[in-house]
Structures are given as structure tokens and as C-alpha cells.
C-alpha positions in Angstrom: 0.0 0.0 0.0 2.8 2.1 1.1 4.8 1.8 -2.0 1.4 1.8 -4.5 0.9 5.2 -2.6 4.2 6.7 -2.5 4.7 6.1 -7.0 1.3 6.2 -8.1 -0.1 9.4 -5.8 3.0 11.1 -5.0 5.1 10.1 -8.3 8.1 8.9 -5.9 10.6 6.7 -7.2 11.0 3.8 -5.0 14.2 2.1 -4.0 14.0 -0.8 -1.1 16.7 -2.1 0.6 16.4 -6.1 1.9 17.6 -5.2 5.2 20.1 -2.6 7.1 23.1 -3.6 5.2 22.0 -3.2 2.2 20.2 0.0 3.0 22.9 1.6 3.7 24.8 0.4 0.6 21.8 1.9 -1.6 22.1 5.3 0.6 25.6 5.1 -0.4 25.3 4.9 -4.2 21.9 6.4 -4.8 20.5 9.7 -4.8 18.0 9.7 -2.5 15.7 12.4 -1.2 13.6 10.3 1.8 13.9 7.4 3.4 11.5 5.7 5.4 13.1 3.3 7.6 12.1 -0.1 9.6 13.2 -0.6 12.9 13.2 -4.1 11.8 15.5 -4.7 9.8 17.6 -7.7 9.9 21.4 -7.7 9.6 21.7 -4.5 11.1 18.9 -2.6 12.9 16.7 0.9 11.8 18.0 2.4 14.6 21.6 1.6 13.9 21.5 2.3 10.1 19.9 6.0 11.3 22.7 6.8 13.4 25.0 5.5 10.3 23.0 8.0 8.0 23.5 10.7 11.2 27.2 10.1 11.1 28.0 10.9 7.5 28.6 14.1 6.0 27.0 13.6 3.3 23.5 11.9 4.2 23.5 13.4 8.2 20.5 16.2 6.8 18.6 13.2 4.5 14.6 13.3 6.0 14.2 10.0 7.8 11.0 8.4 8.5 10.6 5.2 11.1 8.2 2.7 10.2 7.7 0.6 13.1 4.9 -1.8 15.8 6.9 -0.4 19.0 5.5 2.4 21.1 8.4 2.8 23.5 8.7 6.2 24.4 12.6 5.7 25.6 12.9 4.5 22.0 10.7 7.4 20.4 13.3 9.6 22.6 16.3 8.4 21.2 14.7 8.9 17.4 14.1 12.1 18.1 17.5 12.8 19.5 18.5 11.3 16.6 16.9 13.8 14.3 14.1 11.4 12.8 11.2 13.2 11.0 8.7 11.2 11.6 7.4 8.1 13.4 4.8 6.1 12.1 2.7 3.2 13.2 2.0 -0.1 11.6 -0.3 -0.6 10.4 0.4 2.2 8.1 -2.5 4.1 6.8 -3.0 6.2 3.9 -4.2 9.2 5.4 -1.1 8.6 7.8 1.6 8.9 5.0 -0.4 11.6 2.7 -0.1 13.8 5.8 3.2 13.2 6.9 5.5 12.1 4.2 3.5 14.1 0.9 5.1 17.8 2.4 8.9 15.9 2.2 8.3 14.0 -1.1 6.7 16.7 -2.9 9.3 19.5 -1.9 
């Protein structure tokens, strides 16, 4: 739903990573405007490929989305301290991602 959304409503080009590894591999030889992210990601975690994307000069000001089941609020904390802009909920809703990711993808 997410990705039907995301190419056919917001015209966004799509490029998925199989897990944190390889996401960071794409973010390093791809042009990417957003990424939303998974805290669930096998290989190496969401929250560890954000602080990756933090740490580098050249993706540390990329707009990151978490997708993710987990309402910690010690987790949410550190995401925000991280300098996530966004958190959102599975299940994902459309309403959900026209409000909060269209303003990023469209800009």
C-alpha cells in the first residue's frame, strides 16, 4: 500500500533495501531524497543504520521516516534525538503517509 501510494499518488521513485546492510549500501550509491526506515530490519537494525546516515557528511540532513509496531517512548526519545522526522505506526495508513510524508516528497 505504502509503495502503491508513494509512485502512483506522490510520483516517488522507490528504491528498497532487503535489510540494514544493504540499505545503507543503496544510501551510499543512490540519490536519495527520503527514506523511510524499519526498525526491523535484519542484519543490522533501523535504529543503527539512522545513526550511520546521522554520522556521515553527506546523508546526516537526509529526511528519515521510522516505520515501526513499537511504542516505547525511551525509543521514540532516542529517534528524536537522533533527528528522525517522523514516526509512524503499523499498520500504516494512507491518510497517515499523505499527511506526513507528501510535504517531504513533494518539496
Amino acid at each position: 500500500m505504502a509503495r502503491r501510494l508513494l509512485t502512483r499518488t506522490l510520483g516517488c521513485t522507490i528504491v528498497e533495501a532487503v535489510d540494514g546492510v544493504d540499505a545503507l549500501e543503496v544510501l551510499d550509491r543512490e540519490r536519495i531524497d527520503l527514506a523511510i526506515i524499519d526498525l526491523s530490519l535484519p542484519r543490522l537494525g533501523g535504529v543503527e543504520v539512522i545513526e550511520a546516515v546521522r554520522a556521515s557528511k553527506v546523508l546526516q540532513d537526509l529526511p528519515v521516516f521510522v516505520v515501526s509496531q513499537m511504542r516505547d517512548e525511551g525509543l521514540v526519545r532516542e529517534l528524536v534525538a537522533l533527528g528522525v522526522s517522523g514516526y509512524l505506526l503499523k499498520p500504516l495508513r494512507e491518510e497517515q503517509i499523505v499527511r506526513r510524508i507528501a510535504p517531504l516528497a513533494l518539496s
